[in-house]
N, CA, C and O atoms as a Tripos MOL2 file, in Angstrom:
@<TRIPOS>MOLECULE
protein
  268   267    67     0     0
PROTEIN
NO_CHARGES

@<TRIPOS>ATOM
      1 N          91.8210   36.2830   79.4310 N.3       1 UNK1
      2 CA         92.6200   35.6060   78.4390 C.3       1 UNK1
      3 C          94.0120   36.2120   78.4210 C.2       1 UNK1
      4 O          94.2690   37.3960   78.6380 O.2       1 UNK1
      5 N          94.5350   35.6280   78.2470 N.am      2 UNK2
      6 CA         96.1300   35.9040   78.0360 C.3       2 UNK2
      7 C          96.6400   36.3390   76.5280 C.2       2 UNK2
      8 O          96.6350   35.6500   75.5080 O.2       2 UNK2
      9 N          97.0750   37.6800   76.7070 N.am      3 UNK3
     10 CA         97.4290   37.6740   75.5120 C.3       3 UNK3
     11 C          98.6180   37.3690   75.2000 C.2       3 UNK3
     12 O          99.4010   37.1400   76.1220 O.2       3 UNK3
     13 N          99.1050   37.2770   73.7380 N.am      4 UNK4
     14 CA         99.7030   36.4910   73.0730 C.3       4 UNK4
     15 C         100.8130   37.5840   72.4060 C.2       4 UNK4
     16 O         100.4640   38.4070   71.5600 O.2       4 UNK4
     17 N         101.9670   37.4910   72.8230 N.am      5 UNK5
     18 CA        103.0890   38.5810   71.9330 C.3       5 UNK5
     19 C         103.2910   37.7900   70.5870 C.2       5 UNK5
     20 O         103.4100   36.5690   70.4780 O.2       5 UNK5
     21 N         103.3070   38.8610   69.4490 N.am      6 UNK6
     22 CA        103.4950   38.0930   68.4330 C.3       6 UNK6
     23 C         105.0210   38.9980   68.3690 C.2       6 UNK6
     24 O         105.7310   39.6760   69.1120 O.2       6 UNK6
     25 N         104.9630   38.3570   66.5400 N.am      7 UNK7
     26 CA        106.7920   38.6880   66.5700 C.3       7 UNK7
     27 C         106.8680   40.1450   65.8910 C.2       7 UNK7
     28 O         107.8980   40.8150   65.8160 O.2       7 UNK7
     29 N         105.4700   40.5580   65.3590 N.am      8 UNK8
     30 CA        105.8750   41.8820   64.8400 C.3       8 UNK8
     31 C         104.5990   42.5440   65.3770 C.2       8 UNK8
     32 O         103.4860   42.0590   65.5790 O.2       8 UNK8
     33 N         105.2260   44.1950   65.6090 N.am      9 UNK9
     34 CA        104.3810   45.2640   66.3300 C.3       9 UNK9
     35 C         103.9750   45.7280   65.6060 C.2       9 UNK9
     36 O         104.6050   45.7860   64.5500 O.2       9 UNK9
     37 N         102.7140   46.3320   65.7000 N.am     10 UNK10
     38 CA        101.8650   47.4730   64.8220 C.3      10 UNK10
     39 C         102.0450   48.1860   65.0020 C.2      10 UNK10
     40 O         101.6920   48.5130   66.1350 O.2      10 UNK10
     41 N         102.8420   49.3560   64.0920 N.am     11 UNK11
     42 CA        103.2260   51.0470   63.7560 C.3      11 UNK11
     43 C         102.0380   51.6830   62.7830 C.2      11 UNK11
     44 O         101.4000   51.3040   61.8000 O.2      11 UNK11
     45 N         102.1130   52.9790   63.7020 N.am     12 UNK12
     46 CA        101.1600   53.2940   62.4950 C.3      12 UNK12
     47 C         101.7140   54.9120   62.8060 C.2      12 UNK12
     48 O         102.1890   55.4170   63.8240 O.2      12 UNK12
     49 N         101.4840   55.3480   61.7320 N.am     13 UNK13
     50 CA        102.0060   56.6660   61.4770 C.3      13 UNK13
     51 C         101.5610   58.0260   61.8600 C.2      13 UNK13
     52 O         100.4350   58.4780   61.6550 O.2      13 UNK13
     53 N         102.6400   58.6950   62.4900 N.am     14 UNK14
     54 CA        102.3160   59.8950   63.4560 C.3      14 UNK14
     55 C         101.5880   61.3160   62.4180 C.2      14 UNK14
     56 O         100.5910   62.0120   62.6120 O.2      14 UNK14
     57 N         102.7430   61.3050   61.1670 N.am     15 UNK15
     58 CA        102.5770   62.2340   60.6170 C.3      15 UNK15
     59 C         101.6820   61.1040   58.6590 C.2      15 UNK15
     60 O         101.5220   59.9000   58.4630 O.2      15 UNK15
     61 N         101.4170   62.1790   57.8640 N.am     16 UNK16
     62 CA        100.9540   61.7190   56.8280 C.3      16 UNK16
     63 C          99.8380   61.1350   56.8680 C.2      16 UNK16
     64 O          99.4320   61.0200   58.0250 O.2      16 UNK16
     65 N          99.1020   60.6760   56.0220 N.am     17 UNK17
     66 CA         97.8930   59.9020   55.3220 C.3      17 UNK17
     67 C          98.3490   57.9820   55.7680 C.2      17 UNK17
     68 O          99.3840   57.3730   55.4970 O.2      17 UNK17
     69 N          97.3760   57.6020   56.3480 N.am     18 UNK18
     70 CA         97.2510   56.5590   55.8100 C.3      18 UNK18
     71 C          96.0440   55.8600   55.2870 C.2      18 UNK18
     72 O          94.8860   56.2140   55.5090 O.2      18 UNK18
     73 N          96.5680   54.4200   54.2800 N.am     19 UNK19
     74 CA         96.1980   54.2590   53.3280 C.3      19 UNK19
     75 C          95.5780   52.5280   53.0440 C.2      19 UNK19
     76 O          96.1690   51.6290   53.6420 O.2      19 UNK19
     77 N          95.0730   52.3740   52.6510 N.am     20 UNK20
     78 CA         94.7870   50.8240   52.7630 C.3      20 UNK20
     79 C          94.3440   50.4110   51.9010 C.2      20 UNK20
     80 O          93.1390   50.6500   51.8100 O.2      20 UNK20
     81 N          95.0380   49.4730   50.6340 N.am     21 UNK21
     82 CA         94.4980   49.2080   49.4940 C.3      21 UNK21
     83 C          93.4860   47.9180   49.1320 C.2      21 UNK21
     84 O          93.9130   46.7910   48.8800 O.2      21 UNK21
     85 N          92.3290   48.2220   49.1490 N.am     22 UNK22
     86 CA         91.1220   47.1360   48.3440 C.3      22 UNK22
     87 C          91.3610   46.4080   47.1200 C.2      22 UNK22
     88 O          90.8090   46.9580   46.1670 O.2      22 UNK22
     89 N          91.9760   45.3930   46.8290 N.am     23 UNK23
     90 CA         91.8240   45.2830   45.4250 C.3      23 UNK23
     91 C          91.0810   44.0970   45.2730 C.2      23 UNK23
     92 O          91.3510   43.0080   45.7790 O.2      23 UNK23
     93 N          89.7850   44.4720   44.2820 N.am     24 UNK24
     94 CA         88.5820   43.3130   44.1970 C.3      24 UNK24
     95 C          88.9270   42.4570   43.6110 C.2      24 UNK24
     96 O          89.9990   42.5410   43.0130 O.2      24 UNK24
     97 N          87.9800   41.0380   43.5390 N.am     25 UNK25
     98 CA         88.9930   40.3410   42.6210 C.3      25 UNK25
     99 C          87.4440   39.8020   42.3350 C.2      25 UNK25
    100 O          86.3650   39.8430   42.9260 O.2      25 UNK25
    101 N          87.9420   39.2960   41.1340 N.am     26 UNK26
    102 CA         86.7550   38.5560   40.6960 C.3      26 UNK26
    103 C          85.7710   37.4490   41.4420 C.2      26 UNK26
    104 O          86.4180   36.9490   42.3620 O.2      26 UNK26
    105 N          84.7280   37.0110   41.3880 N.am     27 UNK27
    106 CA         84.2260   36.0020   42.3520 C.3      27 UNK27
    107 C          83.0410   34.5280   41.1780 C.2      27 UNK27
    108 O          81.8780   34.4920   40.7750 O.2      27 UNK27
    109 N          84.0220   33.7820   41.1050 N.am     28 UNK28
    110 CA         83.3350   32.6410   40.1610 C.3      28 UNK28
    111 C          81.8720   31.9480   40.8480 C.2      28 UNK28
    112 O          81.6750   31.4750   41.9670 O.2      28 UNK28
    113 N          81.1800   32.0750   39.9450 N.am     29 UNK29
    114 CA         79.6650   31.4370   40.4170 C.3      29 UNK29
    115 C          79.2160   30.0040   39.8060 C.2      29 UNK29
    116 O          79.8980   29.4810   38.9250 O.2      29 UNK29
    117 N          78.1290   29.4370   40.2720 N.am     30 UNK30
    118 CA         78.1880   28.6550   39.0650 C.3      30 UNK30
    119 C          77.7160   28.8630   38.1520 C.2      30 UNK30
    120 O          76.6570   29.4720   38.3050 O.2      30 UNK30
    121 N          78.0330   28.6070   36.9370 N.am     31 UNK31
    122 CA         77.2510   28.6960   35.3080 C.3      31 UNK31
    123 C          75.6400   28.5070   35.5600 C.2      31 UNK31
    124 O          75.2130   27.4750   36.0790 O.2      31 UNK31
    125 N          74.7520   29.6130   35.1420 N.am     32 UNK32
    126 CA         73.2040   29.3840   34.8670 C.3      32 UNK32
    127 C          72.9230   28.6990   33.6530 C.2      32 UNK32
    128 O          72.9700   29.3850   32.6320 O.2      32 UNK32
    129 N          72.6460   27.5210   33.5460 N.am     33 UNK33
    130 CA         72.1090   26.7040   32.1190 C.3      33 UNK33
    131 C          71.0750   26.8900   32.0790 C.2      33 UNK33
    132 O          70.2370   26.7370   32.9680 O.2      33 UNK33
    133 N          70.8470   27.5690   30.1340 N.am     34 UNK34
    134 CA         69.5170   27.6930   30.2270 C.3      34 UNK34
    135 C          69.1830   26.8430   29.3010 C.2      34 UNK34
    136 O          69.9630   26.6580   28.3670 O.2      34 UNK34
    137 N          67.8420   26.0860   29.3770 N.am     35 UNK35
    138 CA         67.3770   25.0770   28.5490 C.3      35 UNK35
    139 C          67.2640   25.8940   26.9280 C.2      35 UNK35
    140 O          66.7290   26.9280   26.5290 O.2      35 UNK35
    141 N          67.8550   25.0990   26.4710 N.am     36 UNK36
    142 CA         67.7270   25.1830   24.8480 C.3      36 UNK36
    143 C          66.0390   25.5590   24.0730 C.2      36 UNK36
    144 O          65.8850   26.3970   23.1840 O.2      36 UNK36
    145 N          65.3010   24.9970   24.4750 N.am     37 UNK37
    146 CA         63.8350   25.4120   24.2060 C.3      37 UNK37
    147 C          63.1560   25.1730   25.5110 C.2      37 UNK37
    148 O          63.4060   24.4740   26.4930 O.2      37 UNK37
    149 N          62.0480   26.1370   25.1170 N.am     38 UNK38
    150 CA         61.2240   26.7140   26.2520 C.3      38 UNK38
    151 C          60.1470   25.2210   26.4080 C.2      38 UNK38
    152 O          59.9280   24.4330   25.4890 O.2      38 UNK38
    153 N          59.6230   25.1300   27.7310 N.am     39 UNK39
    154 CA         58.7220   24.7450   27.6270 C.3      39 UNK39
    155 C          57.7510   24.5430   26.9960 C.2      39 UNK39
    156 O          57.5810   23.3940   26.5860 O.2      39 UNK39
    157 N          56.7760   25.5640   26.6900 N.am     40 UNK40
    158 CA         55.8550   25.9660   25.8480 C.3      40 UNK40
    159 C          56.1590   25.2250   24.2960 C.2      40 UNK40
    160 O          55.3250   24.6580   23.5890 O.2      40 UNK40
    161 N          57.5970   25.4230   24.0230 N.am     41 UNK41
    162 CA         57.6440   24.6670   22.9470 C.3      41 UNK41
    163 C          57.9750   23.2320   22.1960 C.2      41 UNK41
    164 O          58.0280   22.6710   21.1020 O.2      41 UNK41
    165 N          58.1790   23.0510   23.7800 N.am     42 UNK42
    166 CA         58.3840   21.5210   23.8380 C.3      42 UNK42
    167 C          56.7600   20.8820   23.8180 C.2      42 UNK42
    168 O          56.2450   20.0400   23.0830 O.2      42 UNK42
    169 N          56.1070   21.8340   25.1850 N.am     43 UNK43
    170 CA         54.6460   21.1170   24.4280 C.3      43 UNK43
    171 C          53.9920   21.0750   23.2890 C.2      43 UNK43
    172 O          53.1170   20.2450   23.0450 O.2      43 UNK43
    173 N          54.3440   21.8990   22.5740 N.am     44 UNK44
    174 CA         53.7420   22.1020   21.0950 C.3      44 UNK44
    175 C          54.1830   21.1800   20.1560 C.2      44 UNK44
    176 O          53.5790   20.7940   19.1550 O.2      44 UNK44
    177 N          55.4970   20.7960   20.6340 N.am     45 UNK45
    178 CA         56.1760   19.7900   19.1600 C.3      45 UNK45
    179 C          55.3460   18.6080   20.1240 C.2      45 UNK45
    180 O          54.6570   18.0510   19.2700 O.2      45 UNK45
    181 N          55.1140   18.0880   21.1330 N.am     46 UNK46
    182 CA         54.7550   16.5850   21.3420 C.3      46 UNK46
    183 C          53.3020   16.6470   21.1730 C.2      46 UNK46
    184 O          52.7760   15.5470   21.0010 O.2      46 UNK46
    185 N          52.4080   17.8160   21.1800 N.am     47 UNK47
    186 CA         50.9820   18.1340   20.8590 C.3      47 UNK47
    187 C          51.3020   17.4590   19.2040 C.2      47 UNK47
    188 O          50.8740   16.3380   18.9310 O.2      47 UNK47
    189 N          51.9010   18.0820   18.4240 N.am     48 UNK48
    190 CA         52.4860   18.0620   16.9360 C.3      48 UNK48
    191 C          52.8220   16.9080   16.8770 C.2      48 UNK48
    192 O          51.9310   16.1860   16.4290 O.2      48 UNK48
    193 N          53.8250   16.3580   17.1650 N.am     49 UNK49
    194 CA         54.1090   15.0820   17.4980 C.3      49 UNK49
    195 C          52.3780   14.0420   17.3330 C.2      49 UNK49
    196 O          52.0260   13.4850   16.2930 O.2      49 UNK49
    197 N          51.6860   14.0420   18.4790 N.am     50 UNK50
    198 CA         50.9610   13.2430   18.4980 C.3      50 UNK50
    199 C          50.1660   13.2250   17.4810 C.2      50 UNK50
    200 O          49.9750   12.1920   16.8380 O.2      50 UNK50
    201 N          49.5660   14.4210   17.1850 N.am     51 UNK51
    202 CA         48.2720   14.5690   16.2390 C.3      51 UNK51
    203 C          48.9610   13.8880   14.8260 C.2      51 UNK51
    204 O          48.1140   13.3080   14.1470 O.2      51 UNK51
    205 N          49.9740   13.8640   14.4140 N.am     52 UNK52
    206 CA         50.6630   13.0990   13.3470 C.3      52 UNK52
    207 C          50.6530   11.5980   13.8880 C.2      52 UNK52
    208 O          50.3630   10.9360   12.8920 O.2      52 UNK52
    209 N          50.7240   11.2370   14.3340 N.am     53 UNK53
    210 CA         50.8960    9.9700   14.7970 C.3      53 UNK53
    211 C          49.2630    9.7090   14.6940 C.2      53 UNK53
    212 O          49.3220    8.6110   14.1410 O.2      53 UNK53
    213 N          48.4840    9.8500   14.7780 N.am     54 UNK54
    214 CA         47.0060    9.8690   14.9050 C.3      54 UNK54
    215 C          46.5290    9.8360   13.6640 C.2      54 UNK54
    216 O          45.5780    9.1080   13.3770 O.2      54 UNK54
    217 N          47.1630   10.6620   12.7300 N.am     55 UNK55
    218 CA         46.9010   10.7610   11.5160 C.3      55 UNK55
    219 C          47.5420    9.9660   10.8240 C.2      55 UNK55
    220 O          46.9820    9.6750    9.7670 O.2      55 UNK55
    221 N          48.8140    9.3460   11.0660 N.am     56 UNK56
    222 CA         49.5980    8.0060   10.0700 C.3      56 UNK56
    223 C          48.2890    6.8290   10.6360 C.2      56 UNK56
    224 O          47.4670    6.4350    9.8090 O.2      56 UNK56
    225 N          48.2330    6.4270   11.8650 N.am     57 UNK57
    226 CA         47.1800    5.3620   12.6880 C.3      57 UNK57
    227 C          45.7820    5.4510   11.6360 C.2      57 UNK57
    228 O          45.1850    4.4260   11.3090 O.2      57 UNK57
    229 N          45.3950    6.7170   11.2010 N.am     58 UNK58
    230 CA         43.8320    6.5070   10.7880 C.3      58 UNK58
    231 C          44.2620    6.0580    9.1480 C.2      58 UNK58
    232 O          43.6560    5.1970    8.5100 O.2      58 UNK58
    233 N          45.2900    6.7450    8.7040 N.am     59 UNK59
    234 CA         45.7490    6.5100    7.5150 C.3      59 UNK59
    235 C          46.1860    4.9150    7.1490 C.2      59 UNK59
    236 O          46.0990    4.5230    5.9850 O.2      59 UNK59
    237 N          46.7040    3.9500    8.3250 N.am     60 UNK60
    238 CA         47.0260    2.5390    8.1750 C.3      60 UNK60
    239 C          45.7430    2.1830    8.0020 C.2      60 UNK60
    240 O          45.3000    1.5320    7.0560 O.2      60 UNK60
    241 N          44.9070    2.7850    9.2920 N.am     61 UNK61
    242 CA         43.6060    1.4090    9.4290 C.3      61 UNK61
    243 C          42.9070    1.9540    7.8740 C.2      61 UNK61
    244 O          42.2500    1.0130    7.4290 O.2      61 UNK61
    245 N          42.8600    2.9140    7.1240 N.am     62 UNK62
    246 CA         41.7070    3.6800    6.2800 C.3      62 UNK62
    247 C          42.2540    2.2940    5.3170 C.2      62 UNK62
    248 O          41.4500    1.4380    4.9470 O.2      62 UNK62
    249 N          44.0140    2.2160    4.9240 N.am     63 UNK63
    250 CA         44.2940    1.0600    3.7690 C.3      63 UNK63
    251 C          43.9000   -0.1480    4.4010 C.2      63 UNK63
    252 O          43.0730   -0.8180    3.7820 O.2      63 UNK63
    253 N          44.2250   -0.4960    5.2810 N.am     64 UNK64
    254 CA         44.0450   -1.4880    5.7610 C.3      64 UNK64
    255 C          42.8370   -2.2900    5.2180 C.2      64 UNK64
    256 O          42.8810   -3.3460    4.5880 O.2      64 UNK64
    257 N          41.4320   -1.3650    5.6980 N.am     65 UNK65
    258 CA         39.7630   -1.5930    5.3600 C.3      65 UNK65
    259 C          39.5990   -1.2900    3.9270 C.2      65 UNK65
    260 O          38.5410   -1.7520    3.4980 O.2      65 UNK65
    261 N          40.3720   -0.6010    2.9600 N.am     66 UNK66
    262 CA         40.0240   -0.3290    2.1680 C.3      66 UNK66
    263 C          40.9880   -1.6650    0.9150 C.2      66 UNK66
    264 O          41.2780   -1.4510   -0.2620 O.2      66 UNK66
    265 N          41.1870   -2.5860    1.4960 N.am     67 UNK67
    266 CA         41.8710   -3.8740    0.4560 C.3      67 UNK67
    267 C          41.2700   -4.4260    0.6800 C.2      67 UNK67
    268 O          41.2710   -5.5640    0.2120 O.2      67 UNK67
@<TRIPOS>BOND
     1     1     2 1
     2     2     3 1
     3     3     4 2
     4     3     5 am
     5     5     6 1
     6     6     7 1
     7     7     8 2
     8     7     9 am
     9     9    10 1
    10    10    11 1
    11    11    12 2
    12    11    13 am
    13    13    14 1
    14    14    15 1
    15    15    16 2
    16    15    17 am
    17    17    18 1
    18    18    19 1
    19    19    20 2
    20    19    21 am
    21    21    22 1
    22    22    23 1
    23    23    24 2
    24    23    25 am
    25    25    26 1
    26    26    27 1
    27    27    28 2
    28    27    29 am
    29    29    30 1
    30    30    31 1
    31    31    32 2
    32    31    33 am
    33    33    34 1
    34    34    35 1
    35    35    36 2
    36    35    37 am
    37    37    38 1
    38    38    39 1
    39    39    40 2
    40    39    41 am
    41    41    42 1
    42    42    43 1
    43    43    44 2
    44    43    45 am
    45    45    46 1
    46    46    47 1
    47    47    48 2
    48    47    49 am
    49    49    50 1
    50    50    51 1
    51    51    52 2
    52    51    53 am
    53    53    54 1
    54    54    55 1
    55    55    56 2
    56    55    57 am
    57    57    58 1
    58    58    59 1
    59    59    60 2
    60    59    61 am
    61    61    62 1
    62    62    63 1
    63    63    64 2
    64    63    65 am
    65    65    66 1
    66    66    67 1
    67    67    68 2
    68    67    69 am
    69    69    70 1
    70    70    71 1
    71    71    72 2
    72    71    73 am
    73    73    74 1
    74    74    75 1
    75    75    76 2
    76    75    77 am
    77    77    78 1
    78    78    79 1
    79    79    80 2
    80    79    81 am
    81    81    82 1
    82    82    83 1
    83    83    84 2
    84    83    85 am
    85    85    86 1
    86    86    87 1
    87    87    88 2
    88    87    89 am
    89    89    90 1
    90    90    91 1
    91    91    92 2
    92    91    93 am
    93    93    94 1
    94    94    95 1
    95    95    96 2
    96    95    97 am
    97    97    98 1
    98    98    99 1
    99    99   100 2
   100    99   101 am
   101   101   102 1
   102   102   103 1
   103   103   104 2
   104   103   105 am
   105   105   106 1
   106   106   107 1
   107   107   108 2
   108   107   109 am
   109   109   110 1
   110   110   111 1
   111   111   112 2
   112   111   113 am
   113   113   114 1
   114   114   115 1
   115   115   116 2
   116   115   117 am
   117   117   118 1
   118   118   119 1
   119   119   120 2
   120   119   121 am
   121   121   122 1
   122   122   123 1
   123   123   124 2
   124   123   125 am
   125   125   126 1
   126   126   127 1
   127   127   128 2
   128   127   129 am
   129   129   130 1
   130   130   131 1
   131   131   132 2
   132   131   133 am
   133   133   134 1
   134   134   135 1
   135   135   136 2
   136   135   137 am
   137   137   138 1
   138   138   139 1
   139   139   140 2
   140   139   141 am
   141   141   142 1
   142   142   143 1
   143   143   144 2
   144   143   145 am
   145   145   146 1
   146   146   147 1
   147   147   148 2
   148   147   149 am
   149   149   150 1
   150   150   151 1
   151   151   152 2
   152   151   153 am
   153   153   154 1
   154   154   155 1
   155   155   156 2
   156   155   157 am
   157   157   158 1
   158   158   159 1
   159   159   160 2
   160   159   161 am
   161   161   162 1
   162   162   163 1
   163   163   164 2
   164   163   165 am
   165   165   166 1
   166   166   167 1
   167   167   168 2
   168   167   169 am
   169   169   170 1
   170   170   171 1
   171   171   172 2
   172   171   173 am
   173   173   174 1
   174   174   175 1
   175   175   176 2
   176   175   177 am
   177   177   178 1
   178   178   179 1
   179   179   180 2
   180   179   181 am
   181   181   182 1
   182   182   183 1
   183   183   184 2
   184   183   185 am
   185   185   186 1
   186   186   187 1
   187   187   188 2
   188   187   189 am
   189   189   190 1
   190   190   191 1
   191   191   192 2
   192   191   193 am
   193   193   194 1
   194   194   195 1
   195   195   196 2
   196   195   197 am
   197   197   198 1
   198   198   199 1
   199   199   200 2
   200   199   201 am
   201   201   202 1
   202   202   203 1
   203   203   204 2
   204   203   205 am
   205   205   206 1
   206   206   207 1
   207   207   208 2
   208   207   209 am
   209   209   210 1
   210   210   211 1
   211   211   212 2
   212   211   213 am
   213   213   214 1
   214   214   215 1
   215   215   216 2
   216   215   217 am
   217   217   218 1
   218   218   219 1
   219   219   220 2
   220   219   221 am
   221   221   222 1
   222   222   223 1
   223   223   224 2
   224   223   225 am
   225   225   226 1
   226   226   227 1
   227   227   228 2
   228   227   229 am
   229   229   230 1
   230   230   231 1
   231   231   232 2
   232   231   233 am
   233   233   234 1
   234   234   235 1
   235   235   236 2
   236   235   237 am
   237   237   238 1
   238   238   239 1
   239   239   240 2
   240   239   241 am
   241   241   242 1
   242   242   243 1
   243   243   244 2
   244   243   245 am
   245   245   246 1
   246   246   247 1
   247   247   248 2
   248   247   249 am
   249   249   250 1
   250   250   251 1
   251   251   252 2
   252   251   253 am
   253   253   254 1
   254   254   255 1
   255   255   256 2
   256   255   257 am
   257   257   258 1
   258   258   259 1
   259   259   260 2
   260   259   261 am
   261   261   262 1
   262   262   263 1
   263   263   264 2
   264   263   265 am
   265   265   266 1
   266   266   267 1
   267   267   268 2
@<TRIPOS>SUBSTRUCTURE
     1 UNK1         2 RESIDUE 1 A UNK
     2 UNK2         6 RESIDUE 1 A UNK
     3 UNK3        10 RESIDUE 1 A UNK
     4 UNK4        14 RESIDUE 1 A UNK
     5 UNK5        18 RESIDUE 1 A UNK
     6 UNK6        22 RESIDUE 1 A UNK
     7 UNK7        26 RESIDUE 1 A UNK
     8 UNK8        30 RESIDUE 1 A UNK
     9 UNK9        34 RESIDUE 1 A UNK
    10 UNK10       38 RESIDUE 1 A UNK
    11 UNK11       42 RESIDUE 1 A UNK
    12 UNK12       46 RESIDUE 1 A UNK
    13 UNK13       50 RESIDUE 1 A UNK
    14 UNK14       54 RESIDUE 1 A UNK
    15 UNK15       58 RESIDUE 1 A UNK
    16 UNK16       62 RESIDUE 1 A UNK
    17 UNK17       66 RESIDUE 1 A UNK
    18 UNK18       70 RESIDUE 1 A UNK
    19 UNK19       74 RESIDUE 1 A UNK
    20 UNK20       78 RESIDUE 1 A UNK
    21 UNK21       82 RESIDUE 1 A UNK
    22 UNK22       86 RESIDUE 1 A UNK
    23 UNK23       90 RESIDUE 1 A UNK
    24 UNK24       94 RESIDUE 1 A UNK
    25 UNK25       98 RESIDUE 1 A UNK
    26 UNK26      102 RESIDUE 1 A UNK
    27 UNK27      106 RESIDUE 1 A UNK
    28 UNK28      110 RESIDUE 1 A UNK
    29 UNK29      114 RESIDUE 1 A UNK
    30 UNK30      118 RESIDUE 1 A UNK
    31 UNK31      122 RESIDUE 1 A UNK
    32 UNK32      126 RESIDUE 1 A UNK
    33 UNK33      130 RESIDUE 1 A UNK
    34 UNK34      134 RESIDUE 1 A UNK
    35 UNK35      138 RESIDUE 1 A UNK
    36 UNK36      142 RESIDUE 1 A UNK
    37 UNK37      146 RESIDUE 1 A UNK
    38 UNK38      150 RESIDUE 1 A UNK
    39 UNK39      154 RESIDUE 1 A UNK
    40 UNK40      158 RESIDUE 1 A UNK
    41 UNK41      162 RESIDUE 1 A UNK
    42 UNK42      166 RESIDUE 1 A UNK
    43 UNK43      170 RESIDUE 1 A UNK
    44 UNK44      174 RESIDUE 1 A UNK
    45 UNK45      178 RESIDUE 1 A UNK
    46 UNK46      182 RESIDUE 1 A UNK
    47 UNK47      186 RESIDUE 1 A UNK
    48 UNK48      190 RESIDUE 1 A UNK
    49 UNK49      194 RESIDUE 1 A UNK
    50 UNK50      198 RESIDUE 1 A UNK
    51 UNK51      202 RESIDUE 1 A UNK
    52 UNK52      206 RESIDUE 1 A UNK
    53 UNK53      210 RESIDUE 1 A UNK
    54 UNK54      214 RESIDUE 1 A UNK
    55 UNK55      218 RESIDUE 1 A UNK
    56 UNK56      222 RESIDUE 1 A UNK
    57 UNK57      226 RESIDUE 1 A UNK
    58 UNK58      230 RESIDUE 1 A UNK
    59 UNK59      234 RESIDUE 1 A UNK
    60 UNK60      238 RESIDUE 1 A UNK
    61 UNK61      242 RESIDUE 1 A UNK
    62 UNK62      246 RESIDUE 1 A UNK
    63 UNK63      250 RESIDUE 1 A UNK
    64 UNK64      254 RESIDUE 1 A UNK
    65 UNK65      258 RESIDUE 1 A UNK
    66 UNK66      262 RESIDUE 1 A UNK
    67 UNK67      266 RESIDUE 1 A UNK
């Protein structure tokens, strides 16, 4: 391959320290959403949920038979 002259040379220093500065930078992720209620308690309110609904149902038919 042919190399390639660029327009500026690399110096590097005979005498002294050298030095090379890292500076981190932050790194954006995406946002973790966490569900507002757990599972577990979602099944419990539609368990809850139903058994009320079961209980208004026996409560219609009970007036219902009972006029």
């Amino acid at each position: 391959m042919a190399e390639v002259k660029s327009m500026f040379r690399e110096v590097l220093p005979k005498q002294g320290q050298l030095s090379v500065e890292d500076v981190t930078t932050m790194v954006l992720c995406k946002p973790k959403l966490l569900p507002l209620k757990s599972l577990t308690l979602e099944k419990l309110e539609k368990m809850q949920q139903a058994a009320q609904d079961t209980v208004r149902q026996q409560e219609m038919a009970e007036k219902a038979t009972g006029k």
